[in-house]
Structure formats: structure tokens, C-alpha cells
C-alpha positions, -999 to +999 in steps of 0.1 A: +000+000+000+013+032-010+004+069-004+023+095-030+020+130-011+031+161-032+022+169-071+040+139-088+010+122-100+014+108-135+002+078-131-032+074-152-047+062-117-036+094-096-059+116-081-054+152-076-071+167-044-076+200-046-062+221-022-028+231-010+008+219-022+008+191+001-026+179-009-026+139-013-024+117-044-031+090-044-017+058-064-022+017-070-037+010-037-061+044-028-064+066+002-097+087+003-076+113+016-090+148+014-075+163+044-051+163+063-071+147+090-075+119+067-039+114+063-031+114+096-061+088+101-043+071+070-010+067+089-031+055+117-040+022+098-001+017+096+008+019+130+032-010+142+038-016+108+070-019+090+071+014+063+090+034+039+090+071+046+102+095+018+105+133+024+118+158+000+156+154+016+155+120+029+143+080+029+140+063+061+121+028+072+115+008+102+081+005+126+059+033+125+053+036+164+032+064+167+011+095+150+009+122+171-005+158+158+015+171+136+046+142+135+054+105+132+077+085+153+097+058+133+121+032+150+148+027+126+163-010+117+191+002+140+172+009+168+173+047+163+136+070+166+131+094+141+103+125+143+090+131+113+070+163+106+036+147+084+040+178+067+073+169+049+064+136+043+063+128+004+056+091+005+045+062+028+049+026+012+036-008+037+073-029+032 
């Protein structure tokens, strides 16, 4: 399962939601995202799950532990945590 967060949607399958920059679109495997709300609700189904996270600077994967407000904490394969702001994240792929 795979969400695709910024406006890289070529696929013939994406989605655009309207809004702003960081609006969701979605890919293969669908997220009725519309808000943000929804994304966070999104991640929410992932929880305890192993993930790939993708932001505009970085790539990082390991358990996705928690979703708090505005941030996701990620526990790296090397036992590191990572916070994650939600809104840098460009991608979140089930692995």
C-alpha cells in the first residue's frame, strides 16, 4: 500500500485533491484522503507496521510507532527513533 503526497502524479490512476501543495495523491492501492485529518487517520491504519518514509531530503524505514498531531515517530532498523513532521512527508509505502 502506497500513499504518494506532493504533485507527482502521472500515473493514469492518480488523483489530484484539490487544495494546497501538500494535498494527497493517491496511487495503485487508494487513500480517500482529502484532508489532512485523513492522512493522519491514514497513517493511523499503519501503525506498528514496517514502512517506507520519503521526504523531500531523505528516505528512512523501520516501525511506524506512533502518530501524534502534527509528527510521526519511526524506529529505525538500528534501533534509532526518528520524528518526522507529516507535513514533509512525500511518501509512505507498507514494506
Amino acid at each position: 500500500m502506497a500513499l504518494i503526497y506532493g504533485n507527482s502524479g502521472n500515473s493514469a490512476n492518480s488523483n489530484v485533491i484539490p487544495g494546497n501543495s501538500n494535498s494527497p495523491i493517491t496511487g495503485e492501492n487508494p487513500c480517500s484522503c482529502t484532508t489532512s485529518d485523513d492522512f493522519r487517520n491514514y497513517l493511523l491504519t499503519l501503525q506498528s507496521q514496517r514502512v517506507r518514509i520519503t521526504t523531500s531530503s531523505e528516505e528512512f524505514s523501520g516501525i511506524l510507532l506512533a502518530i501524534k498531531s502534527d509528527y510521526i515517530v519511526l524506529a529505525e532498523n538500528q534501533g534509532s527513533l526518528v520524528l518526522i513532521p507529516i507535513s514533509k512527508i512525500r511518501t509512505v509505502a507498507e514494506i
